[in-house]
C-alpha positions in Angstrom: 0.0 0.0 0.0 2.7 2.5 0.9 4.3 1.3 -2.9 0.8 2.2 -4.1 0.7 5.6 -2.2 4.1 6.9 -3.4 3.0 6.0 -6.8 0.0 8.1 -6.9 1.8 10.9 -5.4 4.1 11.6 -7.8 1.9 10.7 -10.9 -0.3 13.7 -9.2 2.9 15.9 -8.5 3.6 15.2 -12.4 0.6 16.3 -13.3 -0.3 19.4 -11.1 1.8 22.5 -12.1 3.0 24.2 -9.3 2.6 27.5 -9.1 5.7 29.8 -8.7 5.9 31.8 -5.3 6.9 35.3 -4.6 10.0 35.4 -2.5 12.9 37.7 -1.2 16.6 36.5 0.8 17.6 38.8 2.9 21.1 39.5 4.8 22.6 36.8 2.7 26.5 36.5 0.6 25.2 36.7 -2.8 26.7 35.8 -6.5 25.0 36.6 -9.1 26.8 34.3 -11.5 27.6 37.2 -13.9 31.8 36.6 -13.4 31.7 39.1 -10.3 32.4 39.0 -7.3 29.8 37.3 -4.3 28.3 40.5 -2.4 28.2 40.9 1.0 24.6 41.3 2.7 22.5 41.5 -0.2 18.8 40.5 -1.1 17.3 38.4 -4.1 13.8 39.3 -5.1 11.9 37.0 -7.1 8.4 37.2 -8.0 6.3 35.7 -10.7 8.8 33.1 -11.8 11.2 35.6 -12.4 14.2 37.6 -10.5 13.2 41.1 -10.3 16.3 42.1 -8.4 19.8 41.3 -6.6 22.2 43.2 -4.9 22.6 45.4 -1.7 20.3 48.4 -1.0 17.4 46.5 -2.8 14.4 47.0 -1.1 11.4 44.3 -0.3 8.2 44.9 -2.0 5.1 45.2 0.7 3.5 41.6 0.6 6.7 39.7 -0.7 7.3 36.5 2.0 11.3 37.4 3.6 13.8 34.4 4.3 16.4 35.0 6.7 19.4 34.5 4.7 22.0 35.3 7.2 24.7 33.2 7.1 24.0 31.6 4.0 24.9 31.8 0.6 22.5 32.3 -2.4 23.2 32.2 -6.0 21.5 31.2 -9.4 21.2 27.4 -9.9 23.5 25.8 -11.7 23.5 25.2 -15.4 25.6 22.2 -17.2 26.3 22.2 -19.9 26.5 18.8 -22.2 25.3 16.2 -20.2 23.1 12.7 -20.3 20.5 14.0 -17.8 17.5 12.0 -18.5 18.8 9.5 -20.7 19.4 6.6 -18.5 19.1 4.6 -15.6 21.4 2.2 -14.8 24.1 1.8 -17.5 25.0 -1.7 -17.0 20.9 -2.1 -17.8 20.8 -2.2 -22.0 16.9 -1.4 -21.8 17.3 1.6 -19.5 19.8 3.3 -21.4 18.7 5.6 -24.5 22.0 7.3 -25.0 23.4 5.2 -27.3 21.4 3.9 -31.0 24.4 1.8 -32.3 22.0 0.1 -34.7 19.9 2.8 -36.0 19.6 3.6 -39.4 19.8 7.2 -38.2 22.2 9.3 -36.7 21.9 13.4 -36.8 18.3 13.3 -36.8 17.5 11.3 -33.4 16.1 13.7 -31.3 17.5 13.5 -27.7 13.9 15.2 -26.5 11.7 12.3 -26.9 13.3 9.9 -24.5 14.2 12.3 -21.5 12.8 11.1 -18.6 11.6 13.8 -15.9 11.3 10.9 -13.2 15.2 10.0 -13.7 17.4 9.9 -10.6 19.9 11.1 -12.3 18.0 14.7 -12.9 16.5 14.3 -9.0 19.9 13.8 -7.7 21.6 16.3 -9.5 18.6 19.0 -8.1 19.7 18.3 -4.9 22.9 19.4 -5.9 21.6 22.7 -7.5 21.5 22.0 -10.7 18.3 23.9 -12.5 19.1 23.8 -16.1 20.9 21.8 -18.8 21.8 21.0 -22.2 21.3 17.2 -23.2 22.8 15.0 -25.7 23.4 11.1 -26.5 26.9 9.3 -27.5 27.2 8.5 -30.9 26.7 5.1 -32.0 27.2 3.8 -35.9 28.0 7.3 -36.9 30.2 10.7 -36.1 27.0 12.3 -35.0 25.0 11.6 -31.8 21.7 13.6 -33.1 19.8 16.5 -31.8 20.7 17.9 -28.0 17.7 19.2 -25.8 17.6 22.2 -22.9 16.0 20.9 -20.2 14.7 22.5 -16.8 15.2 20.1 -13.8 11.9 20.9 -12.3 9.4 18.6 -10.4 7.3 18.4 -13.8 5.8 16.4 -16.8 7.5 19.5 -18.6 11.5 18.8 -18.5 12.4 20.2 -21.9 12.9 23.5 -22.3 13.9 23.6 -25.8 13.9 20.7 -28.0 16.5 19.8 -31.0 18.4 22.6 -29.9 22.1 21.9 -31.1 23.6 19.3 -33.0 26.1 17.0 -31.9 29.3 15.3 -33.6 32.8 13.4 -32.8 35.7 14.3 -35.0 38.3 13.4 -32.1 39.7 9.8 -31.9 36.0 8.2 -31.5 35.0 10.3 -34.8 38.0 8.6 -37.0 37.1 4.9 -35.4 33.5 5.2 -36.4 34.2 6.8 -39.5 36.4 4.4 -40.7 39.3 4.3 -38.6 40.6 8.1 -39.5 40.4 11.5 -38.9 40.3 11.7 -42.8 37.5 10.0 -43.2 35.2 11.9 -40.4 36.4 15.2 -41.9 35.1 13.7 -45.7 32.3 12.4 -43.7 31.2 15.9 -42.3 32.2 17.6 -45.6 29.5 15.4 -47.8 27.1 15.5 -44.9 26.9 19.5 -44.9 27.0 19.7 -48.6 24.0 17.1 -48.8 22.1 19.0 -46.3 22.6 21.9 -48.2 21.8 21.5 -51.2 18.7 19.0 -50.0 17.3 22.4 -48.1 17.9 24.5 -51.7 16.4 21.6 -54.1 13.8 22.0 -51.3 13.3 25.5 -51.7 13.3 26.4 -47.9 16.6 26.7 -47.4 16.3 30.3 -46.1 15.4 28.8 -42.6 18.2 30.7 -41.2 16.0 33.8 -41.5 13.9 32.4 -39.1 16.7 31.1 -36.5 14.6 31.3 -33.4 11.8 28.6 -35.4 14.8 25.7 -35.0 16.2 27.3 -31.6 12.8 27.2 -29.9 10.8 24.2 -31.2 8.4 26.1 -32.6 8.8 24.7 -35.9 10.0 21.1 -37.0 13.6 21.4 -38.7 12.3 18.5 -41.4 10.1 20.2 -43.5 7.6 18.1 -45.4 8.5 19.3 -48.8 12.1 18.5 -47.6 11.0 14.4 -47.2 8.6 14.9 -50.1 11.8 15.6 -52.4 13.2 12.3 -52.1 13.6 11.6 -55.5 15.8 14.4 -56.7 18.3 13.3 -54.4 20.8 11.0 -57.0 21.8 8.0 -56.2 25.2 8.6 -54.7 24.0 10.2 -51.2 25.2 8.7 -47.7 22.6 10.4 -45.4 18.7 9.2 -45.2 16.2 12.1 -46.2 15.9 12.5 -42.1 19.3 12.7 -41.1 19.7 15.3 -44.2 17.1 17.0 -43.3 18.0 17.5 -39.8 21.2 18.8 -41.0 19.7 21.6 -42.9 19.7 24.1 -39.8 23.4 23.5 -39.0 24.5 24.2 -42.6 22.5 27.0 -42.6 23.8 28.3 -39.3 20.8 28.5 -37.2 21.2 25.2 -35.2 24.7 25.3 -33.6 27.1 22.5 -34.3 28.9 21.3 -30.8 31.8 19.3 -31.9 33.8 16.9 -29.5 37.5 17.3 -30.3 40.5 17.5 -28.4 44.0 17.8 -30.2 45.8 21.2 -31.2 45.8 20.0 -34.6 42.1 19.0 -34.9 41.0 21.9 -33.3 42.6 23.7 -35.7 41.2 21.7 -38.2 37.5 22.2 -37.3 38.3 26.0 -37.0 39.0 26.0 -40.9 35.7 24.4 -41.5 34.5 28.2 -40.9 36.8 28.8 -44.7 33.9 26.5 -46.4 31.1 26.7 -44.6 30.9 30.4 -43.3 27.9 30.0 -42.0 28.3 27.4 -39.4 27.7 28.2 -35.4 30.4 26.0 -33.6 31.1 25.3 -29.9 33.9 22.9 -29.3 33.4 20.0 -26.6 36.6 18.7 -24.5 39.2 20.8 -25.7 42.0 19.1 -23.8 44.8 20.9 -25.9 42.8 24.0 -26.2 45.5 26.3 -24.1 48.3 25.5 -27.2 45.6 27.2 -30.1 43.5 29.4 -27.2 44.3 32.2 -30.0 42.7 31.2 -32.6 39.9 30.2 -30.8 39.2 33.4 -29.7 39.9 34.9 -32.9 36.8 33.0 -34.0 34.7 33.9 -31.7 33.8 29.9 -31.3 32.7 28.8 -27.4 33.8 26.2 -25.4 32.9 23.7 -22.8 36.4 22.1 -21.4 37.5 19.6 -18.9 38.2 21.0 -16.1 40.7 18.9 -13.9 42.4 16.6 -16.6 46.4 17.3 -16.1 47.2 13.4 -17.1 46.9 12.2 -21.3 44.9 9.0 -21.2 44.8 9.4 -24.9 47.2 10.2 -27.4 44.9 13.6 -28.4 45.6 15.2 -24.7 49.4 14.3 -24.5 49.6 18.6 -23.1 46.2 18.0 -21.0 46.6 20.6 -17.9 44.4 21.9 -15.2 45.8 25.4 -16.7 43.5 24.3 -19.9 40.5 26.6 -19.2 42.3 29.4 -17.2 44.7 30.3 -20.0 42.0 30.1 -22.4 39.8 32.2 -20.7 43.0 35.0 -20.6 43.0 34.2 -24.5 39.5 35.9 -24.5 37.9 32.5 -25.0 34.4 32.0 -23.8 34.6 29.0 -21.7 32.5 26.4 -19.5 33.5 24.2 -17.9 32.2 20.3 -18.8 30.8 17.8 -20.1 29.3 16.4 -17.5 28.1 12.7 -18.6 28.9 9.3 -16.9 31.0 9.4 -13.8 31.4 13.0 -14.1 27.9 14.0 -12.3 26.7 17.7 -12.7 26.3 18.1 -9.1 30.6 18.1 -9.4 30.7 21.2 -10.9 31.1 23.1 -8.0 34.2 21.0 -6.8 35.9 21.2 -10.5 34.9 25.1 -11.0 36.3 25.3 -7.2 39.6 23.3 -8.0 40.2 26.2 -10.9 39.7 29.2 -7.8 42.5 26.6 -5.8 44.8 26.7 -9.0 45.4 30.3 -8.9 47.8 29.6 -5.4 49.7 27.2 -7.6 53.3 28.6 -8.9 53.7 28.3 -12.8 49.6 27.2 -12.8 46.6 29.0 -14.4 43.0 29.4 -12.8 39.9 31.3 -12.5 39.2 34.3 -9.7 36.0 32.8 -8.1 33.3 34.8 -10.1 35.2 33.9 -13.1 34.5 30.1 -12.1 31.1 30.7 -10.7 30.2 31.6 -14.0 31.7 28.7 -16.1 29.4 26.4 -14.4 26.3 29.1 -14.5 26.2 32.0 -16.6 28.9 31.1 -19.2 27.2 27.8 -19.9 23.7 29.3 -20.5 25.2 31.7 -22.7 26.9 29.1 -25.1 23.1 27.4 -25.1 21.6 30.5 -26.8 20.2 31.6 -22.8 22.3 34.3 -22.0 20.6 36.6 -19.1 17.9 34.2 -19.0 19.8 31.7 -16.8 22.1 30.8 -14.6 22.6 34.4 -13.4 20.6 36.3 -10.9 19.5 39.3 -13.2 16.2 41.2 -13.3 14.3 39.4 -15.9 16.2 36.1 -15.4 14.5 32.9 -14.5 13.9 32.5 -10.5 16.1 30.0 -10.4 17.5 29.8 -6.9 20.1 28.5 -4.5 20.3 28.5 -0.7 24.0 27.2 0.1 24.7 26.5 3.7 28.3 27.6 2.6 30.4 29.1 0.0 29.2 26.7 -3.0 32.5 25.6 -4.5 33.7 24.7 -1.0 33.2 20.6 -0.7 31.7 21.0 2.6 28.7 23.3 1.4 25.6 22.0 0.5 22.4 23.4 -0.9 19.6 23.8 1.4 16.6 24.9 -0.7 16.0 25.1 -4.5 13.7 26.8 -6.8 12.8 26.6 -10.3 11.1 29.2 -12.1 9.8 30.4 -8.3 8.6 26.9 -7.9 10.5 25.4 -4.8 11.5 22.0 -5.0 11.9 18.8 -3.1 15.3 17.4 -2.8 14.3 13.9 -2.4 16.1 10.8 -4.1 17.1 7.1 -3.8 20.1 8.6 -2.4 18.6 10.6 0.5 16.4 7.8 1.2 18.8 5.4 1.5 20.9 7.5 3.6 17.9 8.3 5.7 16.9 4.7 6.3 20.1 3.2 7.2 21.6 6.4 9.3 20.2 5.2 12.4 18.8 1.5 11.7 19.1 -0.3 14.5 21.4 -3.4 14.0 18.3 -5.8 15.4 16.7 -4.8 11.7 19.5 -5.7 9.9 18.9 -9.5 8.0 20.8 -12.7 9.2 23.1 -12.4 6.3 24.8 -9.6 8.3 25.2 -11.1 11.5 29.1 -11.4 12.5 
């Protein structure tokens, strides 16, 4: 019965929208996840969903509910960038894990959206460690590219994706080459006829002018596979590699209005996927690992291209990070590179980014080493990340206008002993419940008379 119970309670909490509350901290160290400093005393308004205010001096509207926040830290909730939130359960269970379609005849258009699962302990246990928002994506199977990464909100809600098919995805570092044929050659050729098919499938389609409408591909609003697009089938030739759907899904990144994040770690390939800018002008790149992104941090910045970059790697487990450094993200960021720290997929759980942006602040004491000032890494895990998503002053900042999404840290947050104490989404509190707390709970102070035989000494 109490099975039963639990059941219907959360099929009625998935259901039920909440409704966001009005709400104001007081007295509390704030960071407002904007690469500044945390302020001392401050207040955080929120009302409607939304922040209306942060700082010191700001005033509580009459009517607005006050939480003591002395003592405790507040900042926006966290926002990571290129993870597998959603996507699986237990990865040593085949049926429970969706991140991976080895055997589909499809590859850049499988849509990450559809199998993200709001109910996943993964996403509850990453809440609890104030995590709001996130960009997810798959691993790529058969081909180069893994398909079509969502934007999800970690909210108690039926409603998890924020923005659906909202970058694309694809491997040109030592995975790409293996699944393209065993070499970087051939996942370069690969990605060369891939763009030009999409291309000229959009023109023979006669909507290839999407790109005037970026915002239909970057909100959902419209489908990126147009009907006339499948309709044109036939016109196609004989000679093409993609399917009609994997073309068509490509459309948006030749056209530049669907960013292409690209996994790639070497100097040399980095470099390489720079030049693809020479041929296709109109492409919107972010780069993914970047282990040796400190040796070309120039020419990154010079083209203006994002990235999300391993934070604590200083040891090569491959031959494409032989110069891997903890330095990696804080020289890049002195290049002028726009950088966030990630992915966070597998072992490496979102919740960690405090401890990895943290690790970067700890850096800057080593001699001969490169770091981040604490703002700096504050906002690689919140504000910089949401900006590479296409969310910039919409999240992972505390901002008038910004989404109420808030943290209550019993400490500073990229110290290991802090914790957060309360979460809210969109002004919506939420519960901070998971296997793991309820585990913890259960067994912190069993008595040993409950425990079974099979654990008597």
């Amino acid at each position: 019965m109490k099975m039963l119970a639990s059941a219907l309670a959360l099929s009625v909490a998935l259901v039920s929208p909440a409704i966001a509350q009005d709400l104001a901290i007081t007295g509390a160290t704030v960071a407002t996840g904007d690469g500044s400093e945390p302020i001392q005393d401050a207040t955080v308004v929120v009302r409607g969903g939304r922040v209306v205010a942060a700082g010191s001096g700001v005033a509580v509207p009459a009517g607005v509910p006050v939480i003591d926040g002395t003592g405790k830290w507040v900042t926006p909730g966290l926002f990571s960038a290129v993870t597998d939130l959603g996507l699986w359960d237990v990865g040593a269970v085949e049926e429970s894990d969706d991140r991976e379609a080895e055997a589909s005849p499809f590859s850049a258009s499988l849509d990450m959206s559809v199998a993200i699962n709001p109910a996943s302990q993964h996403i509850l246990v990453s809440r609890m460690g104030g995590v709001t928002r996130a960009t997810v994506i798959g691993q790529p199977g058969s081909s180069i590219f893994s398909g079509q990464g969502a934007i999800i909100d970690l909210g108690e809600d039926p409603d998890t994706v924020t923005r659906a098919r909202a970058f694309q995805f694809i491997n040109l570092d030592e995975t790409g080459a293996r699944l393209a044929g065993g070499s970087r050659t051939a996942a370069h050729a690969l990605l060369r006829n891939a763009l030009r098919e999409a291309r000229d499938y959009g023109n023979r389609s006669g909507i290839a002018g999407t790109a005037s409408r970026p915002e239909a591909v970057r909100t959902g609003d419209d489908l990126p596979i147009d009907p006339r697009m499948v309709d044109n089938e036939t016109q196609r030739g004989e000679d093409v590699l993609l399917t009609r759907f994997d073309a068509a899904a490509l459309v948006p990144v030749a056209n530049g209005s669907q960013p292409l994040y690209v996994q790639v770690d070497r100097a040399a390939d980095i470099r390489a996927v720079l030049a693809l800018k020479n041929e296709f002008p109109q492409l919107d790149l972010v780069l993914v690992g970047v282990h040796e992104g400190w040796l070309v941090a120039s020419d990154i910045a010079a083209a203006g291209v994002p990235a999300v970059a391993f934070a604590l790697d200083d040891l090569p487990v491959a031959f494409e990070e032989l110069a891997a450094t903890q330095s990696n993200i804080g020289r890049m960021k002195d290049a002028g590179v726009t950088v966030a720290i990630g992915p966070f997929t597998d072992d490496f759980q979102p919740r960690f980014a405090p401890q990895f942006a943290g690790n970067l602040v700890g850096l800057q004491k080593v001699p001969g080493a490169t770091g981040l000032t604490w703002g700096e890494a504050f906002a690689a895990i919140t504000s910089v990340p949401a900006k590479i998503a296409g969310m910039e002053g919409q999240a992972g900042v505390l901002a008038p206008g910004a989404h109420g999404d808030v943290v209550i840290w019993d400490g500073d947050p990229l110290e290991l002993s802090s914790a957060p104490e309360r979460v809210w989404i969109d002004g919506v509190e939420q519960p901070l419940d998971n296997h793991q707390s309820a585990l913890r709970n259960r067994y912190r102070d069993l008595d040993r008379s409950e425990l079974p035989k099979a654990y008597d000494w």
